[in-house]
C-alpha positions as CSV (number, residue, x, y, z in Angstrom):
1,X,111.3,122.2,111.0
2,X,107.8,122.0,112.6
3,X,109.0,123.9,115.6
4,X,110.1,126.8,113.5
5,X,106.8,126.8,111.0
6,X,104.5,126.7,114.2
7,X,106.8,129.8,116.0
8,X,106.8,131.9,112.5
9,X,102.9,131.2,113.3
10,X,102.8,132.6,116.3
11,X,104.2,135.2,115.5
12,X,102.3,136.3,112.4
13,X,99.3,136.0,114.9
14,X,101.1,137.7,117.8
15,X,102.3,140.8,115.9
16,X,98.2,140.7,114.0
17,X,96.8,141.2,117.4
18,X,99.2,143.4,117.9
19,X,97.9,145.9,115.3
20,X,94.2,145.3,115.5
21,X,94.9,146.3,119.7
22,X,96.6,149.3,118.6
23,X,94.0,150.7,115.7
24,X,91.1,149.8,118.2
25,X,93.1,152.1,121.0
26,X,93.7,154.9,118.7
27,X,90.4,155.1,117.7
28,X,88.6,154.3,121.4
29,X,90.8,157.6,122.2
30,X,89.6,159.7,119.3
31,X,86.2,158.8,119.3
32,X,86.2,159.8,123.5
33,X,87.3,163.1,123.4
34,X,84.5,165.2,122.7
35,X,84.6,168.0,119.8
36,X,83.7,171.4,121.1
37,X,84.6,174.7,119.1
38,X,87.0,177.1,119.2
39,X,85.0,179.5,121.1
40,X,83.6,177.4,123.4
41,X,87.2,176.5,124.1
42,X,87.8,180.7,124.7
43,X,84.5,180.5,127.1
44,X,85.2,177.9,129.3
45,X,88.9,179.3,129.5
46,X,87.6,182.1,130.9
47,X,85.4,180.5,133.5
48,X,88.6,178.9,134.5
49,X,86.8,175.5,133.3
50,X,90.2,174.1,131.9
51,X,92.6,172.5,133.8
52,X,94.9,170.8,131.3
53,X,95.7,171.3,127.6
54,X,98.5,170.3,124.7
55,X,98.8,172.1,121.5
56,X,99.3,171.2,118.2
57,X,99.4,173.0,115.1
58,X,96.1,171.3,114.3
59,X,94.8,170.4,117.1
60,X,94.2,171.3,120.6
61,X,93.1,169.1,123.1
62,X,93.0,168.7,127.0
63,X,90.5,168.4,130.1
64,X,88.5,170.7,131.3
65,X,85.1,170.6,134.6
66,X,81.9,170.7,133.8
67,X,79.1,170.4,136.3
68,X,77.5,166.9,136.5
69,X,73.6,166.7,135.8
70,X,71.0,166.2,138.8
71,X,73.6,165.9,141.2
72,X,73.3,168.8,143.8
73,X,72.9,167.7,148.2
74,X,72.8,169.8,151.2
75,X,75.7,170.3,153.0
76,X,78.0,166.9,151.4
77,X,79.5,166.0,148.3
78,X,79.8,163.9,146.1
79,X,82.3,160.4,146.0
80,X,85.5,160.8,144.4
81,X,84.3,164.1,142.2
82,X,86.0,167.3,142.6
83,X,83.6,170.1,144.3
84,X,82.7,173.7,144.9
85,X,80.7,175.6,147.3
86,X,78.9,178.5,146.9
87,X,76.3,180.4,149.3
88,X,72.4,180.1,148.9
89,X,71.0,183.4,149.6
90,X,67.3,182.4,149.8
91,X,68.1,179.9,152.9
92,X,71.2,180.7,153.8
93,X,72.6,176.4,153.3
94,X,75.8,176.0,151.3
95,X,75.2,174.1,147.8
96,X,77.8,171.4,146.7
97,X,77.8,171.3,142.5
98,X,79.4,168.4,141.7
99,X,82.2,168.4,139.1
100,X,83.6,165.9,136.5
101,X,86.8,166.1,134.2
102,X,85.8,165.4,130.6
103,X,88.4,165.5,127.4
104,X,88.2,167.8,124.6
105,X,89.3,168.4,121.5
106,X,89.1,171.5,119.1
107,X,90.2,173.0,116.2
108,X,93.3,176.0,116.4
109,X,92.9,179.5,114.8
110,X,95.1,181.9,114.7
111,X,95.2,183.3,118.2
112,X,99.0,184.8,119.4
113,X,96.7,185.5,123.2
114,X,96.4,181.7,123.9
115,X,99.2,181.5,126.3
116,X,98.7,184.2,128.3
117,X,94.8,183.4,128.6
118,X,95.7,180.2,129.8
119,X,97.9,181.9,132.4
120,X,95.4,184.2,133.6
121,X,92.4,181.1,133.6
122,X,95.0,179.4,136.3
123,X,95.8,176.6,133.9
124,X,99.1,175.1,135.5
125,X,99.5,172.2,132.8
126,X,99.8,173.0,129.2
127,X,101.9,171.6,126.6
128,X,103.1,171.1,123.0
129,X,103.3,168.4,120.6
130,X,105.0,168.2,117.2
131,X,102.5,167.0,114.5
132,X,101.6,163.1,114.2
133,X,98.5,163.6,112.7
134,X,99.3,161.7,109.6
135,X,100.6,158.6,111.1
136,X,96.9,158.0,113.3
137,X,95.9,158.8,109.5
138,X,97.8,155.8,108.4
139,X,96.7,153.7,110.6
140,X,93.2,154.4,110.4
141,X,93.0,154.2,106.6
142,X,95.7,151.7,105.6
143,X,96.0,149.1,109.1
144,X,92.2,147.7,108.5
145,X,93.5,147.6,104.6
146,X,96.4,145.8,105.5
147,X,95.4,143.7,108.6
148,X,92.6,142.1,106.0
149,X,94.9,141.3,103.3
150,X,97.4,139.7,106.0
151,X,94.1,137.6,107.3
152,X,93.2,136.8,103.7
153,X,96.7,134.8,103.1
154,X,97.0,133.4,105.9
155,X,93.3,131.8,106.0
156,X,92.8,131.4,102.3
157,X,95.9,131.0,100.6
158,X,98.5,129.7,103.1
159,X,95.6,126.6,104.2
160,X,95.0,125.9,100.1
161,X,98.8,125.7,99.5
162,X,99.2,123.4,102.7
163,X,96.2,121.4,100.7
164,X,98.1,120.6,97.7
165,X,95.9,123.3,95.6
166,X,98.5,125.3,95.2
167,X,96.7,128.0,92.8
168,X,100.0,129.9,91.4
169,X,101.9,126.8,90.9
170,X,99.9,124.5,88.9
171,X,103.1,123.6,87.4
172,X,105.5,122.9,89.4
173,X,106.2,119.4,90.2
174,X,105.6,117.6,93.2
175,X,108.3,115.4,93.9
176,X,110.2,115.2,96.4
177,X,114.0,115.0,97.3
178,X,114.9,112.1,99.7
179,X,117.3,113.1,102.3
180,X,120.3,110.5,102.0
181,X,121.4,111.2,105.5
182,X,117.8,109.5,106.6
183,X,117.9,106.9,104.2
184,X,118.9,103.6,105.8
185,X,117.5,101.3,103.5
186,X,120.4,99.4,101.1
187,X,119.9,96.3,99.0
188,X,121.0,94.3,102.3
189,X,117.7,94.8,103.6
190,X,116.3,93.6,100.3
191,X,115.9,89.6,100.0
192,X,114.3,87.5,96.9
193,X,115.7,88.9,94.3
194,X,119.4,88.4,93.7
195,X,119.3,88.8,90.1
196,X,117.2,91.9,90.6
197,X,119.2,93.6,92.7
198,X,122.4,92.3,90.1
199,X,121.0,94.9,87.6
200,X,120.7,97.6,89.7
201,X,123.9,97.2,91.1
202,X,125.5,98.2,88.0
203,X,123.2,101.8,87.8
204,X,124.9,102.4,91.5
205,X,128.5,101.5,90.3
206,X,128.2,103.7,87.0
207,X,127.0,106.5,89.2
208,X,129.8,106.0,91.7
209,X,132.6,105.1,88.6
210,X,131.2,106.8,85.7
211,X,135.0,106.8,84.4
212,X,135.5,102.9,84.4
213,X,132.6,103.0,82.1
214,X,133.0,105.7,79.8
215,X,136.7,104.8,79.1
216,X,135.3,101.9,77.2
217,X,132.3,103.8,75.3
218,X,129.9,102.7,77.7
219,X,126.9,104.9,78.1
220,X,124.6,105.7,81.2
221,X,121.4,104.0,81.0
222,X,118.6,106.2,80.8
223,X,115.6,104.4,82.2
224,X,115.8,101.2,84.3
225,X,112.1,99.6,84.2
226,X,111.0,97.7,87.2
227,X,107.9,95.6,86.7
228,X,106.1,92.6,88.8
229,X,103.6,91.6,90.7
230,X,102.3,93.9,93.6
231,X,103.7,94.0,96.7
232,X,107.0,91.8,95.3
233,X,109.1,95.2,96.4
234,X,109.7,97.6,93.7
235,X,109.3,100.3,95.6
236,X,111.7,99.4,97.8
237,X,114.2,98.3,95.5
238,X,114.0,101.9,94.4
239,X,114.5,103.1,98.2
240,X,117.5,100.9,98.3
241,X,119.1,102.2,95.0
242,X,118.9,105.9,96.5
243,X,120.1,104.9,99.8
244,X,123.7,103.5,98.1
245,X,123.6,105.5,95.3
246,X,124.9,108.9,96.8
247,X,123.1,111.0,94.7
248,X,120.2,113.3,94.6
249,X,117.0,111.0,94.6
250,X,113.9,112.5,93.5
251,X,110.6,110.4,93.6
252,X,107.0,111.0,92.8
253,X,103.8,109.3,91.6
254,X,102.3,108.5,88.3
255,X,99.1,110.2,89.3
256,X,100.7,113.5,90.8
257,X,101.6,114.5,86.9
258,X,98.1,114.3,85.6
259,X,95.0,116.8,86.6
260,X,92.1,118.6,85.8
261,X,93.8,121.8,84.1
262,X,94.9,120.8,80.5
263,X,99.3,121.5,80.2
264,X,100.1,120.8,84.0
265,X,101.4,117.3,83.8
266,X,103.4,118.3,80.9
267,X,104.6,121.3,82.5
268,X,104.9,119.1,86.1
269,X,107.7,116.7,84.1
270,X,109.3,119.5,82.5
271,X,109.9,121.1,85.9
272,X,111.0,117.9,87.2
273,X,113.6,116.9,85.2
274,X,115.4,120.6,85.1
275,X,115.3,120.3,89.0
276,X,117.1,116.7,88.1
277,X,119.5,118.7,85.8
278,X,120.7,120.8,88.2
279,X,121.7,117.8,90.9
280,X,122.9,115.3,87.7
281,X,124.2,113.1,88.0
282,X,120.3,112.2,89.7
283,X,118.5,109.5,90.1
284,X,114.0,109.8,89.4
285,X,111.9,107.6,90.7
286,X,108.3,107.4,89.4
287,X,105.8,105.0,91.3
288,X,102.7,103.8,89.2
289,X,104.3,104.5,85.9
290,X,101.0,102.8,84.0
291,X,98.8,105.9,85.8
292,X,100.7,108.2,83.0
293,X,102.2,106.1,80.6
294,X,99.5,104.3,79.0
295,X,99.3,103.3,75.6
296,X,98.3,106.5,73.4
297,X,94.8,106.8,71.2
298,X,93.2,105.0,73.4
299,X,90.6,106.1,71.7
300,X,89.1,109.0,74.3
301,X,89.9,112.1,74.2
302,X,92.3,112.0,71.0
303,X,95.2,113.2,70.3
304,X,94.4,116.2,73.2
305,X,93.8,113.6,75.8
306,X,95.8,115.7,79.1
307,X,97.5,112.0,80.0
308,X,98.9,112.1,76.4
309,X,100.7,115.3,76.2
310,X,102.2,114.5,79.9
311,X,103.5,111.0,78.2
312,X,104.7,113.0,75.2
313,X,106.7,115.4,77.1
314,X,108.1,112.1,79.1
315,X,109.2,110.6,76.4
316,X,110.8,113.8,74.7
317,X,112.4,114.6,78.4
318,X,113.9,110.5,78.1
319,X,114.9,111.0,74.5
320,X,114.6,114.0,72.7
321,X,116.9,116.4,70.9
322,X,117.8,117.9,74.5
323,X,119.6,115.2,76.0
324,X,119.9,114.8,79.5
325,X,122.9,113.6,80.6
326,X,123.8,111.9,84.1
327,X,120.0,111.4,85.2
328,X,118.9,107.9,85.4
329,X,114.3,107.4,85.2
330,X,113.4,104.3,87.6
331,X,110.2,104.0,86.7
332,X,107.7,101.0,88.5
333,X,104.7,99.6,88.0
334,X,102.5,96.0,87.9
335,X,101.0,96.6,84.5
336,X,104.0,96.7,81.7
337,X,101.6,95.7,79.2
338,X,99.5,98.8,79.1
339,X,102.6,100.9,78.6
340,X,103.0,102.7,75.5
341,X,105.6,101.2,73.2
342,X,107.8,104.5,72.4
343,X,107.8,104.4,76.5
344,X,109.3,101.1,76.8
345,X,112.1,101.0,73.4
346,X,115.6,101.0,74.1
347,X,116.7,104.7,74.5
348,X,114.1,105.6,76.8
349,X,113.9,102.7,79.0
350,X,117.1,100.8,78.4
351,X,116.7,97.8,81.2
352,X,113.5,96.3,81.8
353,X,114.0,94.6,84.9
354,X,111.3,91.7,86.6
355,X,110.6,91.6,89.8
356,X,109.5,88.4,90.3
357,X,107.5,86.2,92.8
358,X,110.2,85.1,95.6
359,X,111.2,81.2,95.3
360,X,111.7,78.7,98.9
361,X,114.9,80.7,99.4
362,X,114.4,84.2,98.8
363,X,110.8,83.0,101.1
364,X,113.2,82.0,103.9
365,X,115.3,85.2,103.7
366,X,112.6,88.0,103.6
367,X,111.5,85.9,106.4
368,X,114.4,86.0,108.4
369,X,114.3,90.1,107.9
370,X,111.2,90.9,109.1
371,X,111.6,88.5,111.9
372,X,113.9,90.6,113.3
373,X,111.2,93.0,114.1
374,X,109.6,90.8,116.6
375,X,110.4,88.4,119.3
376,X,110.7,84.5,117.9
377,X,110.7,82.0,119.9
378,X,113.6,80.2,120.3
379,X,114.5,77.2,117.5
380,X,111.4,78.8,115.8
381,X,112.0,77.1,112.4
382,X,111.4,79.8,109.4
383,X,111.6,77.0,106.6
384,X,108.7,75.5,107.5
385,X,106.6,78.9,107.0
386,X,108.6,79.3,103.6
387,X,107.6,76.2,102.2
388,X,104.2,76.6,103.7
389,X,103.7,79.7,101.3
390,X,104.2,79.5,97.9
391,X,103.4,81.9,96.0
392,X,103.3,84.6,98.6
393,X,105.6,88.2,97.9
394,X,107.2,89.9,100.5
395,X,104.5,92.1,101.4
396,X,102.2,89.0,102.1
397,X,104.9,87.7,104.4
398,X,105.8,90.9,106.4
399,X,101.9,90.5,106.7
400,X,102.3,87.2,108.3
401,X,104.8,87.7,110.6
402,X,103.3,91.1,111.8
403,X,99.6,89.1,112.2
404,X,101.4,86.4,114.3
405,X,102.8,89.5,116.5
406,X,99.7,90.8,117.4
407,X,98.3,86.6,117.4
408,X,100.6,86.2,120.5
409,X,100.6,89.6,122.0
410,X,96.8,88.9,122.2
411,X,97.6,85.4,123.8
412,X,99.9,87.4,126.3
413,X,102.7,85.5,125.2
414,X,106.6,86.7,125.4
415,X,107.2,85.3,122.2
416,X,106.0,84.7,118.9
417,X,106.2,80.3,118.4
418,X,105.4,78.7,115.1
419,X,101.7,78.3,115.7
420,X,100.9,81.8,115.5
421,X,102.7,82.3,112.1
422,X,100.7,79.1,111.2
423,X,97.7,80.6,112.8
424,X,98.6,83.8,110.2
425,X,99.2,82.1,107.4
426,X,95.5,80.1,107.9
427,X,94.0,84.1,108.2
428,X,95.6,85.6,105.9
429,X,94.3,82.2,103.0
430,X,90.9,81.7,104.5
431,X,90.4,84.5,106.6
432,X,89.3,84.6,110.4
433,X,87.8,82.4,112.2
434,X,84.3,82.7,112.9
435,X,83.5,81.1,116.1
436,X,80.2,82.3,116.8
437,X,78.5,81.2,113.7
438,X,76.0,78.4,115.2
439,X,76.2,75.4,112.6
440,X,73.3,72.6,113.2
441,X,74.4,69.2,113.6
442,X,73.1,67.9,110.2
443,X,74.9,70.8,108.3
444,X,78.0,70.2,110.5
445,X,78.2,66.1,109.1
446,X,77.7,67.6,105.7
447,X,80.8,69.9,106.2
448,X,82.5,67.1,107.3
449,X,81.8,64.5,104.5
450,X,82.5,67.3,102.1
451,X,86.0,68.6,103.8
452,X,86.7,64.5,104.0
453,X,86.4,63.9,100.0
454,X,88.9,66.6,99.6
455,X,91.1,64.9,101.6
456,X,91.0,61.4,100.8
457,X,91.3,62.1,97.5
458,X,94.2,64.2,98.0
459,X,95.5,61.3,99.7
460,X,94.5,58.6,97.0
461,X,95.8,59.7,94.0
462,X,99.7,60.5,93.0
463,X,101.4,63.6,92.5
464,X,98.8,66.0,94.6
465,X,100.5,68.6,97.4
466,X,100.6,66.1,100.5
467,X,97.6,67.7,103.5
468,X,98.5,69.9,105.9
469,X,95.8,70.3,108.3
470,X,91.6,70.1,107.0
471,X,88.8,71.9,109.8
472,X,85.7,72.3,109.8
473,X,85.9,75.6,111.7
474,X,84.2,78.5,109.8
475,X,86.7,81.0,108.4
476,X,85.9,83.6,106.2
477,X,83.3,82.6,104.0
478,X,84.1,78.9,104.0
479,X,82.4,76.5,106.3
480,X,85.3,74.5,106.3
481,X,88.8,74.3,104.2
482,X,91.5,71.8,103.5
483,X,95.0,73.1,103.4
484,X,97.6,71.7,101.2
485,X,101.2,72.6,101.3
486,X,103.3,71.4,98.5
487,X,106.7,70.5,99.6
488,X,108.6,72.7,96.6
489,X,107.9,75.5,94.1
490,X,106.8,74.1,90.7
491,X,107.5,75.7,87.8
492,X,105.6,73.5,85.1
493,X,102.8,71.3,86.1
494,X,101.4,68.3,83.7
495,X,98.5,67.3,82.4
496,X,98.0,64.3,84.6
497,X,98.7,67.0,87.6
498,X,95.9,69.2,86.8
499,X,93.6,66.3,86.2
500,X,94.0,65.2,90.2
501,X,93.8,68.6,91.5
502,X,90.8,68.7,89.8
503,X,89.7,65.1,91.3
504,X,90.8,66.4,94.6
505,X,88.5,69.6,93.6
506,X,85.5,67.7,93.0
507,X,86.1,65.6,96.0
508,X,83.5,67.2,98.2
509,X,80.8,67.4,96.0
510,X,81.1,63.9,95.2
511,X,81.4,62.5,98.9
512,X,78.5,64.2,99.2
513,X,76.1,63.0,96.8
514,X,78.2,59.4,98.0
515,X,76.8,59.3,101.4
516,X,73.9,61.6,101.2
517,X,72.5,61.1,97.7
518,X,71.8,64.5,97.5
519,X,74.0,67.6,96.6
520,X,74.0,71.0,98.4
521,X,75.6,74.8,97.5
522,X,78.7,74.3,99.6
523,X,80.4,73.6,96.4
524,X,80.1,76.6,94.3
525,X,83.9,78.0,95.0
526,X,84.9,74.5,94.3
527,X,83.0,74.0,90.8
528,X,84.2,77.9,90.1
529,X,88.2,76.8,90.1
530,X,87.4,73.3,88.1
531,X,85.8,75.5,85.3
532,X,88.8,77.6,85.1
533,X,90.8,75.1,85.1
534,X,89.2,73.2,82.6
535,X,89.2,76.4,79.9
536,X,92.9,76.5,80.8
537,X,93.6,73.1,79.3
538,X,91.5,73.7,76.5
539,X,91.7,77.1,75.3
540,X,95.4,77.9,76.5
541,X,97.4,74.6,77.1
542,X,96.6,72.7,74.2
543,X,95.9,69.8,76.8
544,X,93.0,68.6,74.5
545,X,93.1,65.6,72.0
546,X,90.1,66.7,70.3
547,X,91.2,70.1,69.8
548,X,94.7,69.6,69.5
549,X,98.0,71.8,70.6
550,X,96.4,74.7,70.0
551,X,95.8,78.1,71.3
552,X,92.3,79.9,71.3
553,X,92.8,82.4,74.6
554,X,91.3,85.4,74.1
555,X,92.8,88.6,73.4
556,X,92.4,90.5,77.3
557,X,94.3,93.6,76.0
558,X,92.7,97.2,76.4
559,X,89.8,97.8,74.2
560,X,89.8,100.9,71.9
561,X,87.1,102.9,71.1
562,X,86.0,102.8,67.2
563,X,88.3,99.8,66.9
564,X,87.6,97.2,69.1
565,X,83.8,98.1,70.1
566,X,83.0,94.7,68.6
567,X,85.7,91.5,69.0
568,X,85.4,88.1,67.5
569,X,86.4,85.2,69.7
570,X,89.0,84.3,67.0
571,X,87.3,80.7,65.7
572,X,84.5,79.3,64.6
573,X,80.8,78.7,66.4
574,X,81.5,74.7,65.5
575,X,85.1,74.8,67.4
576,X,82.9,76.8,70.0
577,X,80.7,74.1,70.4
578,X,83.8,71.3,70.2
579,X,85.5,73.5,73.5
580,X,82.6,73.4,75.4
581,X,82.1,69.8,75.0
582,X,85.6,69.4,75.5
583,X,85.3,71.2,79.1
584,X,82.1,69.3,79.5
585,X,84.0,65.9,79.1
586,X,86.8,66.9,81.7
587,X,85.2,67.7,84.7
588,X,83.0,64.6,84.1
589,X,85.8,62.3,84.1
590,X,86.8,64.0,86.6
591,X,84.1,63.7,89.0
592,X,84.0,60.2,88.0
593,X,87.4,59.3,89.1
594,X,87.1,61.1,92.4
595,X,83.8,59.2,93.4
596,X,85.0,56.1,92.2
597,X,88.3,57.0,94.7
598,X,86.0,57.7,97.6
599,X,84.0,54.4,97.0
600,X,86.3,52.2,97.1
601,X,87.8,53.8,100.3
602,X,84.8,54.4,102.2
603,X,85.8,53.1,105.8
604,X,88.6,55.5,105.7
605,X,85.9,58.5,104.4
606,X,84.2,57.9,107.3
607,X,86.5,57.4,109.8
608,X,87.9,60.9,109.1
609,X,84.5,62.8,108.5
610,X,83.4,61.3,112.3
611,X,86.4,62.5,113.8
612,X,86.2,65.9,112.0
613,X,82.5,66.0,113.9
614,X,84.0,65.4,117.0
615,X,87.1,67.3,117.0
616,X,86.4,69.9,114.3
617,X,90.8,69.9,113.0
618,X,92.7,67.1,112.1
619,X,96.3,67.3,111.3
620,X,98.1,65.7,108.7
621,X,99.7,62.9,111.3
622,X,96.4,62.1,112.3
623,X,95.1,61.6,109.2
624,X,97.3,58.9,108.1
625,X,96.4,57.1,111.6
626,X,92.9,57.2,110.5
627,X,93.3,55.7,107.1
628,X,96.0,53.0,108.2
629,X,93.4,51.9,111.3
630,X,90.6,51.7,107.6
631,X,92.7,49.5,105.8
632,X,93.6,46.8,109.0
């Protein structure tokens, strides 16, 4: 395809050189021949000046000699010029007149004579020529004409299309059909999601079977909504429906429907739906769907808002009085809530699908996909990187494994081993290390004594995610970190739960003031998550006994203008007062608990801050050594 567009370039530019060659010719040759007139033709014919001349009913041209100017020797002539000799009667020496040919043209009159004038001047080459006057005619007053238009288009127009700014097709759509033949993505090469891919199995069935389905009433769904968390794989659940579906597959962008010109993203969906029409049955595929379908009077722009009337004709297009039979709306997107609510009701979008975060096992199997891409080491063990990220999607994985690549390929290794996906999974949390940050020795024992509460307390008290590894290595923006890797997904988490991960939280702030009697900033991140937390249990778990099983989270939907400018927090300045106390209370005990931990375990606090000093790493092996050799 890009072979033939750059040729028809060539071409274009070929065949425009061409013509400007050919206009500049004609023109070099009119403007050469000099205009004489008709007599002076008759005049020099006589002196037997002409030696060559073609006719035309308009025109006559030829050559003819004329003497050249301040060019007369003795006895020689002149280079390559054409001569004569005549005697000098005053001294007798022969005088060479040297001669050049020059072109002419002149106007005709009526003379029947020409010919045998010409005959009796000696002129041996004469000539006729039919007349072609009016195509040099053309070409002088139309080819500049044309050539600039041709120039125009290609230069202007042509490069503004190729732009996307397409100026005589504001309304067409942009999507674009996916070639099947390419497409070798199918829900095989789609893991973490089994009942995901359950729901959309039943869309490709009906669109292979329609029959099986209809004999039993069973309609075609008109709009399968997927929605998630980014980078969990919608859009790639979409490329897997068109690649098993068999059908035309059309797929565009939230944002490629709305613009600057009021009407084009209304007139964009119309035009892509009767392209659908014409391939039904058809699958659409629109990425970002919150970019267009946004809840309605938002409150800017009214009822004329250009978003609006593209939503409106999207949801007449999904269910309207026209309807649209055999094409199937995939829509995607991270935000349901913002959708509009006519958008979402059954009709329009009939399945709402989730696409949720992957569990240990659908970890392990996106895992062992994208492995594939890179060279393991052998009895590399996968399951220890699944249950070493919780919480990550598929995107974040494909990110580890393709960071551990490059990890190894920098370490000119032939194969990727389990410490460089460790390594990744360490960069991708905390970031890179920082090696040439220059810590002084007193800021490095702090560092230690602070990543060493974490730790201990982690170790202390029950039911917190066992330690994986704690450095005092700079990564990121983090002196220092301690990585915890709980050994299986949790779903619900208990009071007493949060209560030690916010002990293990406040850990390094109080080991801190513990050995050092004085506190420092390294704790701000920590303090951060233990307020958040803390809220959490008040205002949204009901984890409080003084304010009860109650909600009082505040409403975090879309604020509309002239309805919403001003919003109360839902209770009373005296329940205000009783959460913040509340908050207040729990991070005290908190802290409380976790100095009171590190206290009583002391030895063991400073066995492991002293061999963080010296070693910078400790693993979780190590770490139990340290606190059995504190206890003996």
């Amino acid at each position: 395809m890009t072979l033939k567009k750059n040729f028809r370039q060539l071409l274009f530019w070929f065949l425009a050189f061409t013509l400007f060659i050919a206009v500049y010719q004609n023109m070099k040759g009119i403007e050469g021949d000099r205009q004489i007139p008709y007599s002076e033709f008759k005049q020099k014919l006589r002196d037997k000046q002409i030696t060559k001349v073609s006719v035309r009913p308009d025109l006559i041209k030829g050559e003819m000699e004329e003497p050249v100017a301040n060019a007369v020797s003795t006895g020689t002539s002149v280079a390559n010029v054409s001569t004569t000799s005549a005697p000098n009667v005053s001294t007798g020496t022969v005088v060479a007149a040297a001669m050049k040919k020059v072109n002419f043209k002149t106007r005709p009159l009526t003379d029947p004579k020409l010919i045998e004038d010409m005959e009796a001047a000696g002129v041996t080459d004469f000539s006729a020529e039919a007349d072609s006057s009016w195509i040099a005619s053309l070409i002088l007053n139309i080819g500049w004409i044309l050539l600039f238009i041709f120039l125009w288009w290609f230069l202007f127009m042509r490069q503004a299309q190729m732009g996307g700014k397409q100026a005589m097709s504001f309304g067409k759509s942009k999507a674009r059909q996916q070639n099947l033949k390419k497409q070798k993505i199918s829900l095989k090469d789609v893991a973490g999601c089994d009942e995901t891919k359950e729901e959309l199995r039943d869309i490709i069935d009906y669109l292979k079977n329609p029959k099986k389905y209809q004999l039993l009433g069973g309609e075609l769904p008109k709009g399968v909504l997927l929605y998630g968390p980014p980078g969990t794989g919608k859009t790639l659940l979409a490329r897997a429906v068109a690649g098993e579906a068999g059908v035309p597959f059309f797929t565009a962008s939230g944002s490629e429907f709305v613009e600057m010109f009021v009407g084009v993203g209304a007139s964009r969906v119309r035009d892509l739906f009767e392209r659908a029409k014409k391939s039904a049955p058809a699958i659409v595929f629109v990425d970002e769907l919150d970019a267009v379908g946004r809840s309605r009077f938002a409150g800017i722009g009214g009822g004329h808002d250009e978003r609006e009337q593209t939503l409106n004709q999207m949801l007449v297009e999904l269910d309207g009085f026209e309807a649209n039979e055999g094409i199937i709306l995939i829509g995607a997107t991270n935000r349901p809530d913002v959708l509009d609510n006519a958008l979402l009701r059954p009709g329009r979008f009939d399945r709402r699908i989730n696409v949720p975060v992957p569990d240990i096992k659908g970890r392990l199997e996106i895992l062992n996909i994208h492995s594939k891409k890179v060279k393991l080491t052998a009895g590399t063990d996968l399951s220890v990187i699944a249950r070493h990220t919780p919480g990550f999607v598929g995107a974040d994985l494909a990110n580890i494994v393709n960071e551990a690549a490059i990890l190894a390929a920098k370490k000119e290794q032939k194969s990727v081993d389990l410490k460089d996906l460790e390594e990744a999974i360490e960069k991708m949390i905390a970031g890179p290390q920082r090696k040439s940050r220059i810590i002084s020795e007193a800021e490095k024992k702090v560092v230690a004594y602070h990543e060493s509460g974490h730790t201990l307390v982690a170790k202390i008290l029950p039911g917190c995610d066992p330690v994986h590894k704690v450095t005092i290595i700079p990564r990121g923006p983090a002196l220092g970190y301690t990585m915890q890797m709980p050994l299986e997904d949790k779903y619900l988490t208990s009071r007493t739960e949060i209560m030690n991960r916010l002990c293990v939280l406040l850990g390094g702030r109080a080991a801190e003031e513990l050995v050092f009697n004085e506190i420092t900033t390294g704790a701000h991140d920590d303090l951060a998550k233990v307020t958040n937390y803390a809220q959490k249990m008040v205002l949204e778990f009901g984890m409080s006994d003084k304010i009860g099983p109650i909600t009082l989270k505040k409403d975090e939907s879309e604020v509309f203008l002239g309805r919403d400018i001003v919003r109360q927090p839902g209770y009373s300045n005296e329940t205000a007062r009783s959460v913040d106390e509340e908050i207040k209370r729990i991070v005290n005990e908190c802290y409380i608990k976790a100095k009171a931990a590190l206290t009583d375990n002391r030895k063991a606090l400073d066995a492991i801050a002293a061999r963080l000093v010296e070693n910078e790493v400790i693993d979780a092996a190590e770490i139990d050594s340290l606190m059995a050799a504190a206890k003996a």
